[in-house]
N, C-alpha and C positions, 0 to 999 in steps of 0.2 A: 311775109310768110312763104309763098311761093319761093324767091329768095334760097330760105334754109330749106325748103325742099331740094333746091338745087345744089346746098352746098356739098363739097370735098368732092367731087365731081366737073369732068370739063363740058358738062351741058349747058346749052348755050337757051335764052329764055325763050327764041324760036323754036324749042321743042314742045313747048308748053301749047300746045294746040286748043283747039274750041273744045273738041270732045271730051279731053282730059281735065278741061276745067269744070265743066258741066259734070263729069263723074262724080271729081271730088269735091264739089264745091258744098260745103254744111256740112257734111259728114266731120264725126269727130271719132278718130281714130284709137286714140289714147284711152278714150272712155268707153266705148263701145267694140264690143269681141266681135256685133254683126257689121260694122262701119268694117273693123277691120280683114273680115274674111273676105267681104266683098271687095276690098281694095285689094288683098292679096289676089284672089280668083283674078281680076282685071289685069292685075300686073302679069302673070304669067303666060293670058291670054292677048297681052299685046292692046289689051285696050285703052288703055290710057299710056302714054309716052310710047307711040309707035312706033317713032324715026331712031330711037335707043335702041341698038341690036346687043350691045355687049350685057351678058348676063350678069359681071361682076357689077357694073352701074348699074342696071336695075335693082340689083339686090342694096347695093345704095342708097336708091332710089327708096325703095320699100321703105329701108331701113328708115329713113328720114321723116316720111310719113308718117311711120308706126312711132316717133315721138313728135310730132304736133301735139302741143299741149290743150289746144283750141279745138272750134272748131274753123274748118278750112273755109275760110272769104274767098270771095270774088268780087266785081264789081256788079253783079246781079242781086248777092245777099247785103251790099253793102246800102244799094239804092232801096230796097224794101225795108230793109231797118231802118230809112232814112222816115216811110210813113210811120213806124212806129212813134218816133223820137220827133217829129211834127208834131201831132197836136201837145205836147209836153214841155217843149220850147213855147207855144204860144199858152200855155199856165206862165211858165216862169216869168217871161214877158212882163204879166202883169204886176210883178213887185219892182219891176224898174220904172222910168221915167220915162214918156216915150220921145220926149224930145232929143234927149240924149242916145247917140247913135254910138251904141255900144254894143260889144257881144255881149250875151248872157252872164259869161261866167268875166269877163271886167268889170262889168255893171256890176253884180252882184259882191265885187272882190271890194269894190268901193267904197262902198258902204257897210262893210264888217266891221267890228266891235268888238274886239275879243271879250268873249264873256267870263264871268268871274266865275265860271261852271261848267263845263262841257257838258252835253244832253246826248245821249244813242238811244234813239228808238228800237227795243228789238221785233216789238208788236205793238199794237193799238192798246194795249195798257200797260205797257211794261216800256217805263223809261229810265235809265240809268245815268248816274254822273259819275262826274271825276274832278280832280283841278287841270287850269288848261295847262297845255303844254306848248309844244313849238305853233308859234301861230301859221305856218303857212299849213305847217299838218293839220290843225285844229280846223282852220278854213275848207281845206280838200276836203274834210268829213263832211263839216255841215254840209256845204256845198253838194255833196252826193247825197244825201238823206233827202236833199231837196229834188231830186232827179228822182227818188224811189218814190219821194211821193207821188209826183207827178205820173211814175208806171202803174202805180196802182189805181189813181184815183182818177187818170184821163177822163172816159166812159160819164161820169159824172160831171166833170168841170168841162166839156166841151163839147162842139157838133158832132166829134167823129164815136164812131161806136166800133166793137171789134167785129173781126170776122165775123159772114153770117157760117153756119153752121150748116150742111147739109141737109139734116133730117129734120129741120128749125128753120120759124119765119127767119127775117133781117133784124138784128136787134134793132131797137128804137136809142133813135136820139133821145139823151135823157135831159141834155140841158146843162145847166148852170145851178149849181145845189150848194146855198148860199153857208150852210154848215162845210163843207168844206172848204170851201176860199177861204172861211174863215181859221178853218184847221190850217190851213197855207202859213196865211198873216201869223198866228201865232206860233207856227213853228220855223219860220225864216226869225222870228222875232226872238226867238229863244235861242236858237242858233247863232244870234249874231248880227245876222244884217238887220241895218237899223235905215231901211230904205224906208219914204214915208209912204209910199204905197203899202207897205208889208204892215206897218203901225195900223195906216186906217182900216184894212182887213183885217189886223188881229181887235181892234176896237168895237167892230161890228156887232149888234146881236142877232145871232143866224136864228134864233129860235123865235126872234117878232116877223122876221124876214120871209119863215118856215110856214108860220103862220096866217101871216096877210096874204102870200100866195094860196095856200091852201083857201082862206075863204073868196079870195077870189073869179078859182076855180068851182068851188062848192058853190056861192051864189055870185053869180057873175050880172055884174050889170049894177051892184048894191055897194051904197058904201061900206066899209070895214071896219067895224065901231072898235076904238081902242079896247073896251069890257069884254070883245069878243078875243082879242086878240090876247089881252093879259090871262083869261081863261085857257085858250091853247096852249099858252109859255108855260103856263103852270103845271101843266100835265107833262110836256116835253122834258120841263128841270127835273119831276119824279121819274120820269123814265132813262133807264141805262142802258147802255149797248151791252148784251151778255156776251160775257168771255167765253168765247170759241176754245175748247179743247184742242190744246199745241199738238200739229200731227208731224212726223218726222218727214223733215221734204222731201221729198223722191227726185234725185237727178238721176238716176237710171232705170230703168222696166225690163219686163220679160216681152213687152208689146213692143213690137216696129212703129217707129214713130215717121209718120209720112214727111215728103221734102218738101209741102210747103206750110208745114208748121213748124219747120226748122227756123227761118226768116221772116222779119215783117211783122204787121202790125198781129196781136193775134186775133187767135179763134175765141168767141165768145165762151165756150165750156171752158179751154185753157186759162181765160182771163180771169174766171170763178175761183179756177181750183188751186192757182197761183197765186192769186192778189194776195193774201193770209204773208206769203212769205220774201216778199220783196222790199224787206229792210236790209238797210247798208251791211250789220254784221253777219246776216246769213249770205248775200249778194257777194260779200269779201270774203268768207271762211275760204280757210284751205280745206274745203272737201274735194279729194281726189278718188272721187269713188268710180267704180269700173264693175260695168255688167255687160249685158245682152245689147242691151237700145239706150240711147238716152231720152229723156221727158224734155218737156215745154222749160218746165222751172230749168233745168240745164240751158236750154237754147235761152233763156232771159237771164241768166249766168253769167254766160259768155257775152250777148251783148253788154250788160253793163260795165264788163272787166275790158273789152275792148274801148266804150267811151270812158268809159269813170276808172281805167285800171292806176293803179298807185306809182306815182313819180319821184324823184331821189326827195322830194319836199313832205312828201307823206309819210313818211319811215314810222314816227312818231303813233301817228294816229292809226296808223297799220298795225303796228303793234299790239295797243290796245284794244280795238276791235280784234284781232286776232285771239287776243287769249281771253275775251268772252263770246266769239264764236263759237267757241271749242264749249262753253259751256250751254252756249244757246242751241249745237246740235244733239249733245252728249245728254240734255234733261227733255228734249223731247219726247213726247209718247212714241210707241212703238205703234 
């Protein structure tokens, strides 16, 4: 990125100083009118690229800036992002083998099965098919829907909890919440990967599991009679999760969005008001929307498109995700 900052110019990457990284570092030009005045104001004030005298390179300079399509890395936003994406690699972890000393995305390549179906989650009730197609594209899909779950659902499947929040206690460790592992297992299972880790979690029942913890926590010290336990399932099977009215995502604001909820694991209010829309096809839409500030959902945008962004083997399954983006932003509420 820095790179094409630098290009059609003879500046050399010794000009790229501490202070001009620190400037622009998270800022996202392209989307933001306030990212970009401040960069202009900078530029003309010599604060960023100082050892540049010649006005026609700066203007250059600017220019190159003002199309970063991103937002602008460093190796500060890249180590923060690395907590986010920590506890998320140790979810995925658990559908592979652990004897087997593999990355995530080998391990998981391994044991694929191209299914006689494609599956895109666009929300927690709305899942769509298709017939499959090119299998390395088919793969890359799954393969990311399993990275959205894991941003959405960390907080619950693991120790780490999000930012504490300012005018708020420290969120609480929530644990291990045995309904979603099992959402895991049967969604790597429907996906494809046909790892036997992902089987035994998708065979699981979260709701006897939901329950024997519940009593006991409720009477602790007592055994947990099976009558009690088929009585709490019974209640769990009647009950649904209500469908949340679909709100239109917001990747820009009229509000200034601070620098450090630009990067990194997030803030626990952001992780609330976010989680709703961290499926693959809003995560992939070409929404190139442009205001004032950008929002959180924008900075969890951009991190996904930087790890999970589409390679010449995804063409296929970018495509299709593409043309029901378009429909999954377009029938949003307002």
């Amino acid at each position: 990125m820095w790179d094409q900052i630098l290009q059609d110019t003879r500046v050399s990457r010794a000009a790229i100083d501490t202070i001009t990284v620190q400037r622009l570092e998270s800022l996202a030009p392209s989307a933001s009118a306030e990212d970009m005045r401040q960069i202009t104001e900078w530029m003309h004030c010599k604060e960023i690229f100082p050892d540049v005298s010649e006005l026609v390179t700066r203007d250059v300079l600017l220019r190159n800036i003002a199309a970063v399509p991103c937002m602008i890395p460093s190796l500060r936003t890249l180590f923060e992002n690395l907590k986010y994406l920590e506890p998320c690699c140790t979810i995925l972890r658990n559908l592979l083998d652990p004897k087997k000393k593999r990355t995530i995305r080998a391990g998981l390549a391994s044991c694929y099965k191209h299914p006689a179906r494609v599956c895109v989650d666009f929300d927690e009730h709305d899942t769509r098919f298709r017939s499959p197609g090119a299998v390395d594209g088919d793969r890359w899909l799954a393969y990311a829907q399993l990275w959205a779950y894991c941003l959405r659902h960390f907080p619950d499947m693991t120790a780490v909890a999000p930012r504490k929040e300012r005018s708020k206690e420290k969120p609480a460790v929530k644990g291990s919440n045995p309904a979603l592992w099992h959402g895991l297992g049967k969604l790597a299972v429907s996906l494809g990967f046909q790892s036997q880790a992902a089987i035994d979690l998708a065979s699981k029942d979260p709701d006897r599991e939901l329950a024997s913890q519940f009593l006991r926590h409720a009477r602790p010290g007592s055994q947990a009679e099976n009558g009690c336990i088929e009585d709490i399932t019974k209640i769990l099977d009647r009950m649904r999760q209500d469908r949340s009215e679909r709100h239109q995502p917001e990747t820009t604001s009229a509000n200034p969005l601070a620098l450090e909820r630009r990067c990194g694991r997030p803030f626990e209010d952001d992780h609330v008001r976010d989680e709703r829309h961290l499926f693959v096809p809003f995560l992939w839409a070409d929404v190139r929307a442009s205001g004032s500030n950008i929002t959180t959902l924008f900075v969890k945008r951009d991190l996904f498109s930087a790890c999970l962004g589409l390679g010449p083997g995804e063409v296929i399954a970018a495509l299709f995700v593409y043309i029901y983006s378009v429909a999954y932003v377009s029938q949003a509420s307002p």
